[in-house]
LOLUM-209023 format. One record per residue (C-alpha): x, y, z. Coordinates in Angstrom, 3 decimals. Example, Ala and Ser with C-alpha at 12.3 -4.5 7.8 and 13.67 -1.06 7.14 Angstrom:
2
- 12.300, -4.500, 7.800
- 13.670, -1.060, 7.140
% end
This chain:
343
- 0.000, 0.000, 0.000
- 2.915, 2.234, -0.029
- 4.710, 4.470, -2.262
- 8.127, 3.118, -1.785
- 6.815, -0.250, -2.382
- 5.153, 0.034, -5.650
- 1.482, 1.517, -5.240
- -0.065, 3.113, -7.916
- -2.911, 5.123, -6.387
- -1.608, 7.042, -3.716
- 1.797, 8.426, -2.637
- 3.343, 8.152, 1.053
- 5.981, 10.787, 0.505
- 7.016, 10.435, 4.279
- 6.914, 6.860, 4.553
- 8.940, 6.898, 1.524
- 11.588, 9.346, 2.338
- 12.622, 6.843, 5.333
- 12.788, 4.566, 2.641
- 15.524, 6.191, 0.705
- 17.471, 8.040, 3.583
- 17.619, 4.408, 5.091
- 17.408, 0.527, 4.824
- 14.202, -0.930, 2.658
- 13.576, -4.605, 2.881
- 11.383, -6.743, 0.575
- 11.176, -10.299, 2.239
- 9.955, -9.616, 5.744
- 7.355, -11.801, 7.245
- 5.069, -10.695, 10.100
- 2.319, -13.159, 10.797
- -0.918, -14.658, 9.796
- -2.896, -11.990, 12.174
- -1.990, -9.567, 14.603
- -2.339, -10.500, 18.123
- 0.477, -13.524, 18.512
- 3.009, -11.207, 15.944
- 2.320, -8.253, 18.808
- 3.444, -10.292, 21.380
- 5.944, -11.890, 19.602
- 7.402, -8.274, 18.760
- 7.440, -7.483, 22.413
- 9.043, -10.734, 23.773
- 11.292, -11.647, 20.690
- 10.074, -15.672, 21.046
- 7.830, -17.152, 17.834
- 4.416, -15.984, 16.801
- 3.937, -19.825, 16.928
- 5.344, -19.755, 21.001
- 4.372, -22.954, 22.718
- 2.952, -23.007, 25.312
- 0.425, -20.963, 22.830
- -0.101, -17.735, 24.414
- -2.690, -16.476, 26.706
- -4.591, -14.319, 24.689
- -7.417, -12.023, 27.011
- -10.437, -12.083, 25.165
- -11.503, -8.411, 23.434
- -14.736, -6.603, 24.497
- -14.711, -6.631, 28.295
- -14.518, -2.665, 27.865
- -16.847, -2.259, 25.479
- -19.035, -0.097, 28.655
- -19.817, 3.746, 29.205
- -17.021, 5.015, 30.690
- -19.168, 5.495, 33.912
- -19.509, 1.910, 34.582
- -16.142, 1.039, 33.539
- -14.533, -0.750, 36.966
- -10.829, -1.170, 36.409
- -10.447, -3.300, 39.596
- -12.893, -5.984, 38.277
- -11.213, -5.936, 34.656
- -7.918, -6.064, 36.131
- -8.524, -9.316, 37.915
- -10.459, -10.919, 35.176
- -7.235, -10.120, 33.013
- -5.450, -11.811, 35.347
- -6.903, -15.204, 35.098
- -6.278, -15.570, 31.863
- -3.394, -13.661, 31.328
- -0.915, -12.633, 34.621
- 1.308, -9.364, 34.484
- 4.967, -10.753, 34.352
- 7.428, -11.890, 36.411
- 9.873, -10.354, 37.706
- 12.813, -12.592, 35.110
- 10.784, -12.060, 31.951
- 12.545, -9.923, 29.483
- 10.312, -7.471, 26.907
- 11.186, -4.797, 24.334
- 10.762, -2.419, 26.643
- 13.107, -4.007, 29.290
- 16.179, -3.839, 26.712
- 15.635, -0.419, 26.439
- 14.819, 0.484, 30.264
- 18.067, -1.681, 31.122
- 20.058, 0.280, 28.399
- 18.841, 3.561, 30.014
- 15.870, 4.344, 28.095
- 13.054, 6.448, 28.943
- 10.034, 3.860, 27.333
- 6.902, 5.063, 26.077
- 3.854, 2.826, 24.100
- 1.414, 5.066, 22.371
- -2.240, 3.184, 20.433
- -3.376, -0.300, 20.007
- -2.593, -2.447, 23.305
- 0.510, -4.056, 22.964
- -0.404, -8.049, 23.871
- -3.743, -9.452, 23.407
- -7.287, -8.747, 22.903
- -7.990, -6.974, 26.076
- -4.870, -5.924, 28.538
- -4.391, -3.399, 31.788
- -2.073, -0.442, 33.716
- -0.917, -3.649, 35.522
- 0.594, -5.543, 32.343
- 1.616, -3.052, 30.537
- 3.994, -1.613, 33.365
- 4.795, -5.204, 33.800
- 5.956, -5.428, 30.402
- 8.526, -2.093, 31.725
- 6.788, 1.292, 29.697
- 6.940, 4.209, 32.001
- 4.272, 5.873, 30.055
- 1.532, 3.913, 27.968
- -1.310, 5.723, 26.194
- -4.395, 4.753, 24.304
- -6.637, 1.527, 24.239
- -6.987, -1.476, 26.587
- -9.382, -3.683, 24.172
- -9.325, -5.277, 20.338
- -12.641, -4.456, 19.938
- -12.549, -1.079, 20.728
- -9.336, -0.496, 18.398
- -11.985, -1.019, 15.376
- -13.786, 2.242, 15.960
- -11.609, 5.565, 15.541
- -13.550, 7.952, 17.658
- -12.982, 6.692, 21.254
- -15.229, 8.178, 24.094
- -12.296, 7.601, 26.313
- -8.326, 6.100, 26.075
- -5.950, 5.384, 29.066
- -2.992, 7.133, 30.038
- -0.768, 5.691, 32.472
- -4.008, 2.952, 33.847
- -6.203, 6.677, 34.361
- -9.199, 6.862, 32.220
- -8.958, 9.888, 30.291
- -12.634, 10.563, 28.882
- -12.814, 12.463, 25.312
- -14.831, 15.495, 24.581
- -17.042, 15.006, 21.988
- -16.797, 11.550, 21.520
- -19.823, 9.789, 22.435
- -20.276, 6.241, 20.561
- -19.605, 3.319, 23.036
- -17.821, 1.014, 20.307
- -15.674, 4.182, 19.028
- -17.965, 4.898, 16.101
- -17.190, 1.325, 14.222
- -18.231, 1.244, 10.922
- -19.563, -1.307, 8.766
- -17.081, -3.546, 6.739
- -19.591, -3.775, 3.702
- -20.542, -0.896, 1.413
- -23.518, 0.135, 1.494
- -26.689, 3.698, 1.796
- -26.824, 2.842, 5.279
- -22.991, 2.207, 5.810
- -22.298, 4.377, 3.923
- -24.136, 7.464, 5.721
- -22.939, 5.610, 9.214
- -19.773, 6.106, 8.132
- -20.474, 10.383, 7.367
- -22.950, 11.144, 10.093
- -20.226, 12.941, 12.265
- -22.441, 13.521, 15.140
- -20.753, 11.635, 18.432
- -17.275, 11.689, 16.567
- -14.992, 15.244, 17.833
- -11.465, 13.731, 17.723
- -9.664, 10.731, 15.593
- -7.291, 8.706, 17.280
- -4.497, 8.683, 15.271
- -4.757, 12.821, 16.156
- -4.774, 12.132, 19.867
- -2.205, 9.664, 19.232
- 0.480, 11.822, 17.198
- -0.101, 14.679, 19.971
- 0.760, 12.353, 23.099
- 3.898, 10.759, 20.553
- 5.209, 14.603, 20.170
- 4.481, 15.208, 23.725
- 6.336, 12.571, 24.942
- 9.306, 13.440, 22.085
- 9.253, 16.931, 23.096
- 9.148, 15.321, 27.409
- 12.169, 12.836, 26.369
- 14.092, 15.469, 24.540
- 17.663, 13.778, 25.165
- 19.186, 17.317, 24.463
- 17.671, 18.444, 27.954
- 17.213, 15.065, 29.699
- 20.512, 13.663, 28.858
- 18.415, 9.916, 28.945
- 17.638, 8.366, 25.592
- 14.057, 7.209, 25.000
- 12.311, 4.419, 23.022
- 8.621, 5.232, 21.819
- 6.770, 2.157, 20.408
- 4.147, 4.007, 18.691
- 1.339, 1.789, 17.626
- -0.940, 3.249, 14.896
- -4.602, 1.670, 14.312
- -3.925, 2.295, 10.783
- -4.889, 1.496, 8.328
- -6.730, -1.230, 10.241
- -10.562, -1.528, 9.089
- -13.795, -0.674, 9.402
- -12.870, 2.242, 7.105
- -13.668, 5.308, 9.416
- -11.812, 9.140, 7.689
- -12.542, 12.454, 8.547
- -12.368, 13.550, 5.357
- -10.974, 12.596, 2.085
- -8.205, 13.083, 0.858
- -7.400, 15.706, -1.471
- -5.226, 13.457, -3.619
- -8.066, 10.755, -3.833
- -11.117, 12.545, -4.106
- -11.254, 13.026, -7.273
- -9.798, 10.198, -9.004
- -12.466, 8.485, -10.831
- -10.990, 5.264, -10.984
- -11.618, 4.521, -7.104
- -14.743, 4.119, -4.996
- -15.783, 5.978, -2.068
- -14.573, 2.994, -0.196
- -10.975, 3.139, -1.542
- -10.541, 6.461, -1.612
- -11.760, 6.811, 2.330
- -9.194, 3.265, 2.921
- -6.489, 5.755, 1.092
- -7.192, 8.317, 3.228
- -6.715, 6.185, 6.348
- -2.795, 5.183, 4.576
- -2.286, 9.043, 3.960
- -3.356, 9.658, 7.244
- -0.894, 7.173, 8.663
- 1.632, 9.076, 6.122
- 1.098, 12.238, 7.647
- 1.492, 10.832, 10.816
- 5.093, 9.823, 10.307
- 6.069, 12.855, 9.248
- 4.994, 14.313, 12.350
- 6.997, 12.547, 13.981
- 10.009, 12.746, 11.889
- 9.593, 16.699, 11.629
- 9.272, 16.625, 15.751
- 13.029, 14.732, 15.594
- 14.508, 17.438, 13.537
- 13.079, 20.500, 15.015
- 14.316, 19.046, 18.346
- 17.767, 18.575, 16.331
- 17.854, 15.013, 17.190
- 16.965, 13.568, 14.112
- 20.508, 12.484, 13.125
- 20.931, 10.245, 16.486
- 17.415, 8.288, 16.494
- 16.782, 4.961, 14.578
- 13.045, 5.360, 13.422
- 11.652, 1.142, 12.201
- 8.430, 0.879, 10.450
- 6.926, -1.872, 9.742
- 3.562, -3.790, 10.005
- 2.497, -6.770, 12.016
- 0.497, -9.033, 9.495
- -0.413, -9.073, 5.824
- -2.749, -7.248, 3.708
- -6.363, -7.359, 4.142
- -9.130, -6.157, 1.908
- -11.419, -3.799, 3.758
- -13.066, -1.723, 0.475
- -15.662, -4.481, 0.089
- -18.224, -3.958, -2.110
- -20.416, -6.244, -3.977
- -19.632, -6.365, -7.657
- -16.787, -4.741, -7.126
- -14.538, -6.009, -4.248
- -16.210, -8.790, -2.691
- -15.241, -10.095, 0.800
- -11.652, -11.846, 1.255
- -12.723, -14.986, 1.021
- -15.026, -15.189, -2.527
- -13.993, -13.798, -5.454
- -15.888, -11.048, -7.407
- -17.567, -14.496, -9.402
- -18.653, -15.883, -6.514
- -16.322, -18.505, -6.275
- -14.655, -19.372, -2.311
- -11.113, -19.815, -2.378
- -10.086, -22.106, 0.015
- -6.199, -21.301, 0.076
- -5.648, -24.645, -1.178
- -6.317, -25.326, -4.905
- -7.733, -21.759, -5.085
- -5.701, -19.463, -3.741
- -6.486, -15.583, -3.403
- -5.055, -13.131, -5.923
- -5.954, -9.449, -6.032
- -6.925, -9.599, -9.614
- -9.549, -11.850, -8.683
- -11.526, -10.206, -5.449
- -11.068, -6.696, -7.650
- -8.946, -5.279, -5.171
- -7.551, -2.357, -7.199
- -4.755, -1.099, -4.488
- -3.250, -4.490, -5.286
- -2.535, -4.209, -1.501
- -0.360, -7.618, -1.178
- 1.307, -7.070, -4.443
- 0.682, -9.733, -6.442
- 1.204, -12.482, -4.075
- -1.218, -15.382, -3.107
- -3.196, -15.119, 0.727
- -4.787, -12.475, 2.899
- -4.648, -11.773, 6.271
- -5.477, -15.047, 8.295
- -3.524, -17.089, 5.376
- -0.323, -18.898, 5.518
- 0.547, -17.676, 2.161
- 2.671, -14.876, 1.192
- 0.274, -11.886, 1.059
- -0.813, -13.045, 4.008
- 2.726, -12.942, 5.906
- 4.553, -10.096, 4.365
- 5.273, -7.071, 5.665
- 6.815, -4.031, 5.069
- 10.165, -2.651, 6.919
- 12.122, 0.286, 7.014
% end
């Protein structure tokens, strides 16, 4: 889906220029879906760890915030899933021991559903953003977490984050525009705690390193935009659909450049190692009936079962060409299902 990497329809002119001031690779494999190549990202064993890992069902904050109990949710976590020990080494850790300032900004970092408890565990000093899966697919939180506090959001009202449907449709389609209940994106409120925290850590005045793991909901679906994007509205040869799942890659775009500009204005952009990359393969979320059907049947009605019929953009019409020619989607064991970006 991005610039450097071949795509047609859009540009990612930030994304890119980490590209060619640095290291692109082109065989990187994340895994089949996201939750077990998050953890494995933050413990450095196999996505395929065994014992298989305890993975906190998603919804269990799906509440008003009023009624939200973290005390009850905590434990709950806890049965399934325990904070770790005191000998269990994370990202985070290497960094802490090293003499890092840590910081994890988005999506939770392990699971479906995690806590303050687990995540300070796992050795951040500051954490921001969600604590469940199923609230991640909604963009217009009524309230995130900062440091295990709820932090309720202005103008955000919907209880599931203002999740979208994942078919095109009238009615999805005007679910998707009727702005009422939706004041702030995430990704906003997540680049202005990441600069905050930049601008905080500032090793120029601190004289401490930091690590951020900033983890970006996009462009994870339902499709959800505040507005399209001026490069994509008008292009006649998308739908609404990919034009708004565009937006949510430019948006993503702009995001690391935010960052990066941060880094320079703060003239430490020549001492900082910035890696992006992505945690499974593509997934088609523009899905529209005659024209991009859902991941599993092609535009002919015809299932592929990843076996004898394998999925091919070409044949579930999505245009984007999102896993670049290779077999598999998300949830597949094939290549487009694996791959990855990295920078």
């Amino acid at each position: 889906m991005l610039g450097t990497y071949g795509q047609k329809y859009l540009t990612t002119p930030n994304i890119d220029k980490l590209s060619d001031q640095g290291m692109k690779f082109n065989n990187v494999y994340g895994c089949m879906f996201c939750a077990p190549a998050r953890a494995s990202l933050i413990t450095g064993m196999s996505d395929v760890h065994n014992p298989s890992w305890s993975l906190t069902r998603a919804g269990i904050y799906v509440k008003p915030a009023e009624i939200i109990n973290l005390q009850v949710i905590s434990k709950e976590i806890e049965r399934v899933s325990k904070p770790a020990e005191e000998d269990e080494v994370f990202l985070a850790t290497v960094a802490k021991k090293a003499g890092y300032v840590t910081g994890e900004i988005g999506k939770l970092e392990w699971g479906f559903a995690t806590s303050a408890e687990r995540l300070d565990s796992h050795d951040w000093d500051y954490h921001y953003g969600y604590y469940d899966h199923i609230r991640c697919h909604g963009v217009y939180p009524p309230f995130l977490f900062e440091n295990g506090q709820l932090e309720k959001i202005a103008g955000n009202t919907h209880v599931d984050c203002g999740k979208t449907g994942a078919f095109e449709s009238p009615d999805n389609y005007s679910k998707r525009w009727n702005m009422e209940g939706k004041s702030k994106y995430s990704e906003d409120l997540f680049v202005e705690k990441a600069l905050e925290f930049i601008d905080k850590n500032n090793p120029n005045k601190t004289n401490k390193p930091f690590f951020l793991y900033y983890f970006s909901q996009l462009p994870h679906g339902p499709i959800s935009v505040p507005m399209v994007d001026e490069e994509l509205k008008n292009n006649s040869e998308l739908t609404e659909m990919e034009k708004e799942y565009g937006t949510m890659v430019k948006i993503l775009d702009h995001s690391v450049g935010e960052i990066y500009k941060k880094l320079s204005e703060l003239d430490i952009i020549d001492n900082t190692i910035i890696i992006f990359t992505g945690d499974n393969g593509h997934e088609v979320y523009t899905r529209q009936g005659g024209r991009t059907e859902y991941g599993k049947i092609s535009i002919k009605g015809q299932k592929f079962d990843n076996i004898k019929n394998k999925y091919y953009s070409n044949l579930n019409g999505d245009i984007f060409d999102g896993n670049d020619g290779m077999a598999g989607l998300k949830r597949s064991n094939w290549e487009g299902g694996l791959r990855v970006p990295l920078i």
